[in-house]
N, C-alpha and C positions, 0 to 999 in steps of 0.2 A: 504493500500500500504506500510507501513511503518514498519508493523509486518511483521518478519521472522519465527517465530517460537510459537510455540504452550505449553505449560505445564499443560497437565492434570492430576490434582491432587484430582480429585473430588471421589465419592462415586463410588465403582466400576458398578455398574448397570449404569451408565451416562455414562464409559469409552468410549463405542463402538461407542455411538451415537457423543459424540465431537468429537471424533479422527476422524471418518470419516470425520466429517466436514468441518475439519481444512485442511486437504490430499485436499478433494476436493475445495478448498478455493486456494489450490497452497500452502499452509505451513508444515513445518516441523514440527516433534510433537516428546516431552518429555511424555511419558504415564506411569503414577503410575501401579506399580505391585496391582490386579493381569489385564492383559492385557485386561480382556473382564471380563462379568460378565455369560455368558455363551459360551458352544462352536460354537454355529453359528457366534456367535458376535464377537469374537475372528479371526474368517475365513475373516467375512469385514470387519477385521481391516487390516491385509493380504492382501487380495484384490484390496482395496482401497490405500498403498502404491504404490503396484505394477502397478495398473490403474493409480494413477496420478505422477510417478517417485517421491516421498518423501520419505525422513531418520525418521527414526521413535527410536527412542530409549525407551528402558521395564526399568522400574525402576529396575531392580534387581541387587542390585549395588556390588553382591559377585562374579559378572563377572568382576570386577575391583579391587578386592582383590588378588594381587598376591600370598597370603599363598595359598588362596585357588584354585587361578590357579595351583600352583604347586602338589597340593596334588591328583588335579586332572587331571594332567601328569599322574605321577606316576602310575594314576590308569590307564589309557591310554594307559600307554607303558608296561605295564604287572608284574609291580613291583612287586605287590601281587598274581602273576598267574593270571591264570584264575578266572574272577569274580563270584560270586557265589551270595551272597545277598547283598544290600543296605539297611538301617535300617533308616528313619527317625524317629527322637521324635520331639513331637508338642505339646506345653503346652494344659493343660487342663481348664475347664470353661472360662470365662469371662472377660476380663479386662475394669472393666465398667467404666469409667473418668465423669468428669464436673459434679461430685455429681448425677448422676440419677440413679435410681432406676427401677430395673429388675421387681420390682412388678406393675410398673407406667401403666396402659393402659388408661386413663384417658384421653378425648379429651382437648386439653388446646390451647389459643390463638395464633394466629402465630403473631410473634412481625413482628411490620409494616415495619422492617428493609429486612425483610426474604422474598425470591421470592418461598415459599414453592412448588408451583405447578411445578417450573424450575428444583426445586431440586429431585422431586419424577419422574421428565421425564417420561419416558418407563414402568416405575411399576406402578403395581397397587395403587387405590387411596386405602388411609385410614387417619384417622383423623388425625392432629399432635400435635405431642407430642415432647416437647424437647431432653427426652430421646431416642427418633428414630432416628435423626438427631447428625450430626455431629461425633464422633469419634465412637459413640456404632453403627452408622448404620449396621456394619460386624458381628452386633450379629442377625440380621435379614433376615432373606433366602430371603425378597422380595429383599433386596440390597446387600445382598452377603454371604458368607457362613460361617464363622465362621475362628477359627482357620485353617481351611482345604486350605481356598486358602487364606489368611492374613499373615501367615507365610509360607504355602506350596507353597504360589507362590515364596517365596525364596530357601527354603532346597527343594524342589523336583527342583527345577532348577539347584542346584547344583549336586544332584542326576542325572541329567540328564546330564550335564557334564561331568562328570568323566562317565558315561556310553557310551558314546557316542550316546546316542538317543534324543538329543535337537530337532531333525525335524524330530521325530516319536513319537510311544505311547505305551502301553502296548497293552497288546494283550486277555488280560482276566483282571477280576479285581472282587473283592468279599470284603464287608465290613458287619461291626454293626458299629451299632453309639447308643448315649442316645440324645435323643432331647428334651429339658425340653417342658412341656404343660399346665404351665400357666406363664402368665409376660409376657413380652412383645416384649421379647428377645426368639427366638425359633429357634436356631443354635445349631448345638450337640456340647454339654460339655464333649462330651467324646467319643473315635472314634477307630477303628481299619482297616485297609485297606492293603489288599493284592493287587500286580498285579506281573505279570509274563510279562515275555518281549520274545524279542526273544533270543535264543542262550541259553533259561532255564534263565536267569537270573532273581531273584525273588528282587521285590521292598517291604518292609513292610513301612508303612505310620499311624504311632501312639499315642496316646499320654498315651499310656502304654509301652512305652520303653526311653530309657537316649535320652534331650535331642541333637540334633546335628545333622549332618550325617552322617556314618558308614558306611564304603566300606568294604568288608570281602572277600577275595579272597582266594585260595587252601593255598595260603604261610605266611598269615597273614594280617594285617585289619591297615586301618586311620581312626580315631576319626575326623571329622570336628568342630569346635564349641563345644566340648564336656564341658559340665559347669563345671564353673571354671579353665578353660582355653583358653586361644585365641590361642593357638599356637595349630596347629596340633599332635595329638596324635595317636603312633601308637603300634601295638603290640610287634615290635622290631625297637627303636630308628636308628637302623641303617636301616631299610627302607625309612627313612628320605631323608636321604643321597646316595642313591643309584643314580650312574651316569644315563641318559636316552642317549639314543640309537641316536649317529649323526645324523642318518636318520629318530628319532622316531616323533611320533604326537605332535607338538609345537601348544597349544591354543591360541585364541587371545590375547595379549598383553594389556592392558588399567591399569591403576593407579589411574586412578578420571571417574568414570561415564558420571559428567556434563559435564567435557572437553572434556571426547572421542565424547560427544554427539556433542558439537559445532564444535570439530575437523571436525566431519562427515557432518556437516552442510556443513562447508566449502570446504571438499575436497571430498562431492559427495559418503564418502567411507562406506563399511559396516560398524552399530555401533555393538557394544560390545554386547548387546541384540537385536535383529534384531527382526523385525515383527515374524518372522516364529518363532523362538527361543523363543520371550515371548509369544505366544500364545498355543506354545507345553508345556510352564509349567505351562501354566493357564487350559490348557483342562486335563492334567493329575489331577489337582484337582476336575476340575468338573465331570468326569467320574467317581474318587474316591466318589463325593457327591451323584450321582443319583443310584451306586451302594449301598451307606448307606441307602439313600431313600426309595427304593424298597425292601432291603435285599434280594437281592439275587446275586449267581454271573454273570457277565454278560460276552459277548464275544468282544471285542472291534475292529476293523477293522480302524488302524491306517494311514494308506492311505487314505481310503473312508471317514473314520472318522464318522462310523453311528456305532452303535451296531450291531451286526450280531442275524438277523431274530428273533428284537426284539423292535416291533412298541410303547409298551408303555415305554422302555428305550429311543425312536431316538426322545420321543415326549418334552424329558425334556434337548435336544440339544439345545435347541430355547423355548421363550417368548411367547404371542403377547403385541403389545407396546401398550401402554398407545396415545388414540390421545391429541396433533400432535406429536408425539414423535418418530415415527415412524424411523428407519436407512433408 
């Protein structure tokens, strides 16, 4: 009775199944990017707002970065013409913490402190190992995907901003990836991803280009994040500066994440990432993933949200859970 609110910060394969919980519990919920750990799960996270009236806030906290609001006006209100490509760059291999080792497959004791079976929820079992746990889980496809939705659930969400497609999807998508095949860790170290939107507008998603995000329209291009700079960069400084239109597209407003989030607690209002918005930038990565998967390109149906007449693509939409772990 005493809890208002919710903060899940856990491994993303666990995301879908708390958050609904919490919704159905009567609580509000704080949910770590990326939103779901696949695109079904992502939908009853959706769902489950909407079913029991709860503010849900995506951690994606570049929705609360005003440089980056601004940059992605601009792109909005047509400052660089017509859009033409989005370029994100996404680090490459591994960033492995707490000393473990990528060679490690080795069953080892689960310390008496650790509710390991809580923590593998909905995935499959396998033995534990420390290096599976805890900050390296995003190198392992059972619990999340790598670089692709770990940073992509931020840079394609901003990508997704400045295009104006936060509550749609691509419409085709085509990748390669490297997936290492031994250790323990078996996430692609290295990835390329096409998708094409509507209106011809082409997304690349890689960790063989600068990186950042990069809007490139007929009249010239914004840098987001481009390294070694915080400040937006563009092809002619005075794009910077270019006034937007009395009447043009004004984003949501927010300064602090956490506070827009409690704002919204409190006044009922839409947050800053909203269920639909961070689950549009968690399925953009996962469509990206199952296209690497397969290698091949696939056809994406961004309303119905299945693959178009493509049964062993719609089959890697969805899990089955681990019992009892079930959503």
């Amino acid at each position: 009775e005493d809890v208002d609110v919710v903060m899940v910060g856990t491994p993303d394969h666990t995301h879908a199944l708390l958050s609904v919980a919490a919704m159905r519990a009567g609580k509000d919920v704080y949910c770590e990017k990326p939103l779901a750990y696949a695109v079904a799960e992502g939908r009853s996270i959706v769902a489950a707002a909407e079913r029991y009236g709860r503010i849900l806030q995506t951690g994606t906290q570049r929705r609360s970065n005003a440089r980056i609001r601004h940059a992605c006006e601009l792109v909005r209100n047509g400052v660089l013409g017509k859009l033409k490509t989005v370029v994100v760059g996404l680090p490459r291999g591994f960033q492995i913490r707490n000393g473990a080792s990528a060679a490690n497959r080795k069953a080892e004791a689960i310390p008496d402190w650790f509710d390991y079976d809580k923590w593998l929820g909905p995935a499959p079992y396998a033995p534990y190992a420390a290096a599976r746990c805890h900050f390296n889980f995003r190198w392992i496809l059972d619990y999340g995907e790598g670089y692709i939705s770990d940073w992509g659930a931020h840079y394609l969400d901003v990508a997704h901003w400045g295009m104006g497609a936060d509550r749609t999807g691509p419409q085709t998508v085509r990748a390669t990836a490297t997936f290492p095949t031994d250790g323990i860790y078996d996430a692609p170290t290295a990835f390329h991803i096409d998708y094409t939107y509507a209106d011809d507008v082409h997304l690349v998603c890689g960790t063989d280009v600068t990186l950042g995000m990069r809007f490139e329209g007929e009249d010239g291009w914004l840098h987001v994040e481009k390294p070694g700079s915080a400040a937006v960069v563009a092809s002619d400084p005075a794009l910077l500066k270019a006034p937007l239109p009395a009447d043009g597209i004004r984003l949501y407003e927010s300064s602090n994440h956490h506070v827009n989030f409690v704002d919204c607690v409190l006044s009922r209002r839409e947050t800053a990432a909203p269920p639909e918005v961070g689950h549009r930038s968690a399925s953009v990565c996962h469509v990206g993933m199952i296209a690497a998967r397969l290698g091949r390109e696939l056809r994406w149906d961004p309303a119905g949200e299945v693959f178009v007449e493509d049964a062993g693509a719609n089959r890697l939409l969805s899990r089955p859970s681990r019992a009892p772990y079930a959503l």
